[in-house]
C-alpha positions as CSV (number, residue, x, y, z in Angstrom):
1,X,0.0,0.0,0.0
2,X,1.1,3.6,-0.7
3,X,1.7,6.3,2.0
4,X,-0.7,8.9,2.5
5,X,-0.2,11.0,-0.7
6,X,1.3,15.1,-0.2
7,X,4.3,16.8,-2.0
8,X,6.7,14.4,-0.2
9,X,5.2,11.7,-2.3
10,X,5.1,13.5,-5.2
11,X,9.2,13.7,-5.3
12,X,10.5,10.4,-3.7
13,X,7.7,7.7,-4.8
14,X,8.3,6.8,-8.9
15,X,7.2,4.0,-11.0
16,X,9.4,2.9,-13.8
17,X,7.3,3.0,-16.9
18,X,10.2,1.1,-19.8
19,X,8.4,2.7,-22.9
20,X,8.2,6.4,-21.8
21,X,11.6,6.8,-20.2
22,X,13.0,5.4,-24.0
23,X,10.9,7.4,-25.9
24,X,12.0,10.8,-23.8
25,X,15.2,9.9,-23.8
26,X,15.2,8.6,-27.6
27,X,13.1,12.4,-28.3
28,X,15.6,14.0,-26.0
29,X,18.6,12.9,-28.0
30,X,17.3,13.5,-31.4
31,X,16.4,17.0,-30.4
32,X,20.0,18.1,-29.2
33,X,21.2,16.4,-32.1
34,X,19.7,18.8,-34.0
35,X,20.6,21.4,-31.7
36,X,24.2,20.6,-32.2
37,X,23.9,20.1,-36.2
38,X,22.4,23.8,-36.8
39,X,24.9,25.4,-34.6
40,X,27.9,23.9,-36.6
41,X,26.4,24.2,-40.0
42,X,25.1,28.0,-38.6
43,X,27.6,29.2,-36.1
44,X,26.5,32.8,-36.2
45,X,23.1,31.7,-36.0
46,X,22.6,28.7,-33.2
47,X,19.3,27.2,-32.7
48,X,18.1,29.5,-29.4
49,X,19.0,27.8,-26.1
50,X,14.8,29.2,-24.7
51,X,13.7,26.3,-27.6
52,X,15.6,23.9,-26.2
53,X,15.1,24.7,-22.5
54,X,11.0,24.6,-23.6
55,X,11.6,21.8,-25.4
56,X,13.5,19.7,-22.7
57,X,10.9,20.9,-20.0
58,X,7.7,19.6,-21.9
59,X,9.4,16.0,-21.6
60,X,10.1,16.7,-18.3
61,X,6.3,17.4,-17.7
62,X,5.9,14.3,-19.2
63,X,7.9,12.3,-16.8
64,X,6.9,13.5,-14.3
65,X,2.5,13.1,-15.3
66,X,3.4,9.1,-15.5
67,X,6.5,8.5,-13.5
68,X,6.8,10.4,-10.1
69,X,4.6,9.9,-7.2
70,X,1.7,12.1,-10.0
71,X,1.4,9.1,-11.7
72,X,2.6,6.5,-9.3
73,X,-1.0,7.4,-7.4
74,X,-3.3,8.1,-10.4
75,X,-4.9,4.9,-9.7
76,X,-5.2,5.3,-6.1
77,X,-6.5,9.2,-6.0
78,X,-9.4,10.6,-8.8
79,X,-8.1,13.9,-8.4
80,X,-4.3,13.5,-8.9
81,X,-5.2,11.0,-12.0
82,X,-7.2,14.9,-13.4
83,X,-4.1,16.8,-12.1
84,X,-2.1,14.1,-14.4
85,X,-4.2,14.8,-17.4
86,X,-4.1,18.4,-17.2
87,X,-0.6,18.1,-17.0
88,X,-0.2,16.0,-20.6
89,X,-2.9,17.6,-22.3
90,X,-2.5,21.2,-21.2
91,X,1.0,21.9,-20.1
92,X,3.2,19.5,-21.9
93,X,2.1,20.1,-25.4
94,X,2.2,23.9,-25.3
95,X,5.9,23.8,-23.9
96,X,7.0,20.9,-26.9
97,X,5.3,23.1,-29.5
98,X,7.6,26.1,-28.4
99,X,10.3,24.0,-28.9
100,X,9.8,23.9,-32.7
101,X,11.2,20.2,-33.5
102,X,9.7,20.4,-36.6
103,X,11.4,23.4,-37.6
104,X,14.2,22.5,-36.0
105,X,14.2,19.2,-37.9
106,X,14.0,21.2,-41.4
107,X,17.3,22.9,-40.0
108,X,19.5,20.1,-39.2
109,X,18.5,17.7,-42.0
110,X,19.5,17.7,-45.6
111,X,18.1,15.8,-48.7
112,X,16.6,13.3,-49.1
113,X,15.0,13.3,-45.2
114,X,14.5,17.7,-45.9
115,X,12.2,16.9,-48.5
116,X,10.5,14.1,-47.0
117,X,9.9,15.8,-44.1
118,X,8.0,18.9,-46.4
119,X,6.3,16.3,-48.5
120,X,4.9,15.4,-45.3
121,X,3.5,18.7,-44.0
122,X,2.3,19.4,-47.3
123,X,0.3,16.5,-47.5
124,X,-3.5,16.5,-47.1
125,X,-3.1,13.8,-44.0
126,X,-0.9,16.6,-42.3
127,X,-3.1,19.6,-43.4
128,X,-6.2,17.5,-42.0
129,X,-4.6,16.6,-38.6
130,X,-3.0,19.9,-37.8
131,X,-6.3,21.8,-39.5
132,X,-7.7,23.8,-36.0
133,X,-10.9,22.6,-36.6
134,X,-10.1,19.0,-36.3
135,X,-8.3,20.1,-33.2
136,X,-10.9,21.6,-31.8
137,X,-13.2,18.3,-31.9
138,X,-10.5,16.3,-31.2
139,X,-9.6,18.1,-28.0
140,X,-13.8,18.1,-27.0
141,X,-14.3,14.4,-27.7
142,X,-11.0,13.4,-25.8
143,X,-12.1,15.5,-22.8
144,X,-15.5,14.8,-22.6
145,X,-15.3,10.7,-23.7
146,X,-12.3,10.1,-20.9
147,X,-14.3,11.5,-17.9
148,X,-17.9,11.3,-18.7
149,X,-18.3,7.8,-20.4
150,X,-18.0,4.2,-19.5
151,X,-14.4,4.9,-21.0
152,X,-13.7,6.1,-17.7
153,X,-14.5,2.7,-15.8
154,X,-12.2,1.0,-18.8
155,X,-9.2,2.9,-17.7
156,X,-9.3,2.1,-13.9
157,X,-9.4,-1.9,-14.8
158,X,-7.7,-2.2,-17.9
159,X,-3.6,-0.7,-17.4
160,X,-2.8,-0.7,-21.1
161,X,-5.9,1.8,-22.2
162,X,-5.0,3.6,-19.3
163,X,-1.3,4.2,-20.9
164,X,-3.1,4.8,-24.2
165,X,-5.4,7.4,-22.8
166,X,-2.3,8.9,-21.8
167,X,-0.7,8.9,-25.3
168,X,-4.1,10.3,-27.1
169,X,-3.8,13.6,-24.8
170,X,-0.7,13.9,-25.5
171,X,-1.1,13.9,-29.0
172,X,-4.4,15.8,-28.8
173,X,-3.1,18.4,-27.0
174,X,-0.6,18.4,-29.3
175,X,-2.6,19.1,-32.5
176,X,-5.2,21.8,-30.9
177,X,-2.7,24.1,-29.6
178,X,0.1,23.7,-32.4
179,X,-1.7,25.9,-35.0
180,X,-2.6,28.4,-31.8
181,X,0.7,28.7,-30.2
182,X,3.2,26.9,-32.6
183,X,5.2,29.1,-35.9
184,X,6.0,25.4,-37.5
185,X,5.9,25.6,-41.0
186,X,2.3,24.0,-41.3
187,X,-0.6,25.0,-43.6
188,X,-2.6,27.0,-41.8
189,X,-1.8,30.7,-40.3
190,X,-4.6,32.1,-38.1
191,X,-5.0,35.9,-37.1
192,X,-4.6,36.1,-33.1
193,X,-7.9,37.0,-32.6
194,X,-9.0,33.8,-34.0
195,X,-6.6,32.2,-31.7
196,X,-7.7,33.8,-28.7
197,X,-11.7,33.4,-29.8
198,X,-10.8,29.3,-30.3
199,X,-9.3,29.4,-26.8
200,X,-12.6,31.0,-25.5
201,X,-14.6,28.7,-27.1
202,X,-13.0,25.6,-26.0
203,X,-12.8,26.6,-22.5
204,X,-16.5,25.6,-21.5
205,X,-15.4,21.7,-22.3
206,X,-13.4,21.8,-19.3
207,X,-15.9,23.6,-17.0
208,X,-19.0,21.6,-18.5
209,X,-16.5,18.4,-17.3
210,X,-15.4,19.6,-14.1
211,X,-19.2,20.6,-13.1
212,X,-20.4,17.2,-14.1
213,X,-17.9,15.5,-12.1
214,X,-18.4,18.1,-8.9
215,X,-21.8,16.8,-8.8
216,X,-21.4,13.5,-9.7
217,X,-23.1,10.8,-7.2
218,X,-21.6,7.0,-6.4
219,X,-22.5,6.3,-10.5
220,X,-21.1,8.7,-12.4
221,X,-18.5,7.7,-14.6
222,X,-14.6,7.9,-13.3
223,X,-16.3,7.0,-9.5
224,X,-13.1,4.8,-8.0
225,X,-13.3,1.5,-7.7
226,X,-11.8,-1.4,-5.6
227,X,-9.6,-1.2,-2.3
228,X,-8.7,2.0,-1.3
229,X,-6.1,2.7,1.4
230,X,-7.8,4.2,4.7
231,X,-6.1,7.5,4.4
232,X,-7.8,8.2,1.0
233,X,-10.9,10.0,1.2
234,X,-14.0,8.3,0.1
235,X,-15.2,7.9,-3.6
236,X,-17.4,10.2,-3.9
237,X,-15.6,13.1,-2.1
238,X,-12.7,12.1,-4.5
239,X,-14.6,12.1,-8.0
240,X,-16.0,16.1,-6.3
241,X,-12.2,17.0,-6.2
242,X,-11.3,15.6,-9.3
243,X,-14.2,17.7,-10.5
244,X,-12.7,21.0,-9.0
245,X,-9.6,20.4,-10.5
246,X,-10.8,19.6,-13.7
247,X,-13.0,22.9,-13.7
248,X,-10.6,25.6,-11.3
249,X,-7.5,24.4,-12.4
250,X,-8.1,23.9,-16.2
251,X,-10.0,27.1,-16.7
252,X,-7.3,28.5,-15.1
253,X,-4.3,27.0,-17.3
254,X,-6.1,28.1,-20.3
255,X,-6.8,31.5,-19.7
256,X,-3.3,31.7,-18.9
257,X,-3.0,30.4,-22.4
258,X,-5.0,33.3,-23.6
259,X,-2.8,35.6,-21.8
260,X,0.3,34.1,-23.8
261,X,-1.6,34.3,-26.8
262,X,-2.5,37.7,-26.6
263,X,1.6,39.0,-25.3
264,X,2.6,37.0,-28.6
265,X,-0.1,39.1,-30.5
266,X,1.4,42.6,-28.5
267,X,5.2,41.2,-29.4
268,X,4.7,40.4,-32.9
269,X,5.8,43.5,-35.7
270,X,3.4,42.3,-38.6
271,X,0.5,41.9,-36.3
272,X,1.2,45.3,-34.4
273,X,1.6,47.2,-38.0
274,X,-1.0,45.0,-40.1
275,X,-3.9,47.3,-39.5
276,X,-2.0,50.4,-41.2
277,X,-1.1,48.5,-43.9
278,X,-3.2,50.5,-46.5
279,X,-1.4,53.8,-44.9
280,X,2.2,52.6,-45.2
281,X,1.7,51.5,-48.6
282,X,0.5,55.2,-49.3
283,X,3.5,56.2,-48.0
284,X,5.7,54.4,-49.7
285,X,4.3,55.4,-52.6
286,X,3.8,58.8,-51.9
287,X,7.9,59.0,-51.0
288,X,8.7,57.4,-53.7
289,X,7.6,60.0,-55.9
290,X,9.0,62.8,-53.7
291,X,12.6,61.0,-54.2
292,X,11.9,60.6,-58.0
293,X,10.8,64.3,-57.9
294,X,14.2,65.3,-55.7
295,X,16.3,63.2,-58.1
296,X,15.3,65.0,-61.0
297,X,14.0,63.0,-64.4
298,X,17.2,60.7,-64.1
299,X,15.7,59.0,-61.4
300,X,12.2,60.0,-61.7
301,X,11.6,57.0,-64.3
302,X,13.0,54.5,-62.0
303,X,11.1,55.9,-58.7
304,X,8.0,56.4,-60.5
305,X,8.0,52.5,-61.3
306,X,9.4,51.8,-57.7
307,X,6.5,53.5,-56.3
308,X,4.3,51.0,-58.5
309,X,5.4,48.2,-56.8
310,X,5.7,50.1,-53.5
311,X,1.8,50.8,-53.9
312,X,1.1,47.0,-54.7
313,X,3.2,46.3,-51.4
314,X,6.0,45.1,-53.8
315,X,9.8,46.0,-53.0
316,X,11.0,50.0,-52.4
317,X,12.6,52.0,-54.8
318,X,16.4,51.8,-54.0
319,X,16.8,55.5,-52.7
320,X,14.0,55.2,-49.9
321,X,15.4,54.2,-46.7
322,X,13.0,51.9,-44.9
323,X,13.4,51.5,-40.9
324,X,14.0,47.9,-39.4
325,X,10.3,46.7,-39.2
326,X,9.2,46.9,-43.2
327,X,8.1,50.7,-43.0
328,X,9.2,54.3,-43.7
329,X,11.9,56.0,-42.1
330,X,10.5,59.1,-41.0
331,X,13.3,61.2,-41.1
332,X,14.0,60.4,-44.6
333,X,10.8,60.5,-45.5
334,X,10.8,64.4,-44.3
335,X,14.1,65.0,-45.9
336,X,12.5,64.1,-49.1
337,X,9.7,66.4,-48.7
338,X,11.7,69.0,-47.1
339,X,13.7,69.1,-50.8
340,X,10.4,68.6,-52.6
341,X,8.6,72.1,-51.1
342,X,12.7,73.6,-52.1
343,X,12.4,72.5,-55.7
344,X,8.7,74.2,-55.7
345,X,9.7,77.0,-54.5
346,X,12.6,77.7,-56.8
347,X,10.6,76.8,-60.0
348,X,8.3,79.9,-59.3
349,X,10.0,83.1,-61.2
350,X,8.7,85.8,-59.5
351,X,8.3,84.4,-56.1
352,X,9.0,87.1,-53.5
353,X,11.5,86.2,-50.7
């Protein structure tokens, strides 16, 4: 029998489990390989040491959901088995996808595995698995089937669909917050306020869950079962606990997932400038034909062309400076029209002084 469960437990009790020790360490060692090919192909340029540290820590969440005294006592306690799910399906995934191993992969590698590995995203298997839709149900189905179904009485008698339920959070949580949080190269792009509306929307699955198993009674689905050590509270009270942390503590994990999604928005150049897009292309084109007009008609042929493409958000003429983020440097910008008002002013005869 196990001791009474607390954070002491937590850190000294741990199960060996053969098949996810080897595939960390077997992820683990792939993943620095790469690290270690992109920094001596791209010395000036390593692959950034935050990617791997995220990267590193998701498998750590991992290990610590199914191996410590978390998953040494998820058959024991209902509410450290929820506090194990969260854990793969909430907080591991979103610290892999950070990591970028797919990107990271497309670094390292060279023909023929490069263009394997693009064949592959650009296949309609990929597109369907990583498309946010399918995320979305996926994500629904595998919160709602595992704690609100019969499924739920499988897992507590049967060990290897337990270890599978395991795996299918892992990999659902996986696919539902890669296109929200990840930048791998994958088909789809959404806008951040799509992102943070899909988080919004998916939120209610965990509280629906967590109220249903709050006010659960002796047959609700997920009820433990069998001998229970006398320190563990009693079924019931368990599955109400489990509820709460399925309810508190994912609601809580994923609007801090909002929060992160909306910094990225804040952080991110295009997204901060995309709404004046329409302006700065006026700009650019209106400089461009300030320069051409400054230049005089050698240059006004190729700046009034430049200022074509400028408009059409194609590339700058080559005597407009441009600032570090894609737009207008204003000081040139008044320079130009500083010389512009000049050249009017002097092609008036008998302007007074």
């Amino acid at each position: 029998m196990l001791r009474p469960f607390g954070l002491p437990a937590v850190v000294t009790v741990w199960q060996f489990a053969p098949i996810v020790t080897a595939a960390v360490v077997i992820l683990a060692g792939l993943y620095l390989w790469g690290v270690f090919r992109v920094a001596r192909r791209h010395p000036a340029r390593p692959w950034p040491a935050w990617r791997t540290g995220m990267f590193l820590g998701g498998l750590a969440v991992v290990v610590l959901a199914t191996e410590s005294g978390i998953g040494s006592y998820d058959d024991v306690l209902f509410w450290d088995h929820m506090v194990q799910h969260l854990m793969l399906i909430m907080v591991a995934p979103p610290l892999l996808i950070f990591g970028q191993p797919i990107t990271l992969l497309m670094h390292a590698s060279r023909n023929p595995l490069h263009s394997w590995v693009k064949q592959i995203l650009r296949s309609r298997v990929a597109s369907f698995l990583t498309w946010p839709v399918f995320g979305v149900v996926a994500y629904a189905l595998a919160v709602l089937g595992a704690h609100l179904t019969n499924f739920a009485n499988l897992v507590q008698t049967n060990q290897v669909v337990h270890n599978a339920e395991h795996v299918l959070f892992l990999v659902v949580g996986y696919l539902f917050f890669l296109p929200i949080l990840g930048h791998e190269p994958i088909r789809w792009r959404l806008s951040y306020p799509v992102r943070f509306v899909i988080l919004i929307l998916i939120m209610p699955v965990d509280t629906f869950t967590g109220l249903m198993l709050g006010y659960g009674s002796a047959g609700t689905p997920g009820v433990p079962t069998g001998p229970r050590p006398a320190w563990a509270p009693p079924p019931v009270s368990d599955l109400h606990t489990g509820g709460a942390v399925m309810w508190i503590g994912g609601d809580a994990i994923m609007f801090g997932l909002m929060m992160l999604v909306f910094l990225m928005w804040s952080l991110d150049d295009r997204a901060a400038t995309s709404g004046h897009g329409w302006f700065e292309a006026a700009r650019r084109a209106s400089l461009a034909n300030l320069v051409a007009a400054h230049q005089g008609p050698a240059g006004a042929a190729e700046s009034g062309a430049g200022s074509a493409a400028a408009a059409d958000g194609g590339p700058a003429p080559a005597a407009v400076s441009w600032d570090g983020r894609g737009g207008i440097d204003d000081d040139e910008h008044l320079a130009a029209y500083n010389a512009y008002l000049a050249r009017l002013n002097q092609a008036e005869p008998g302007r007074k002084q």
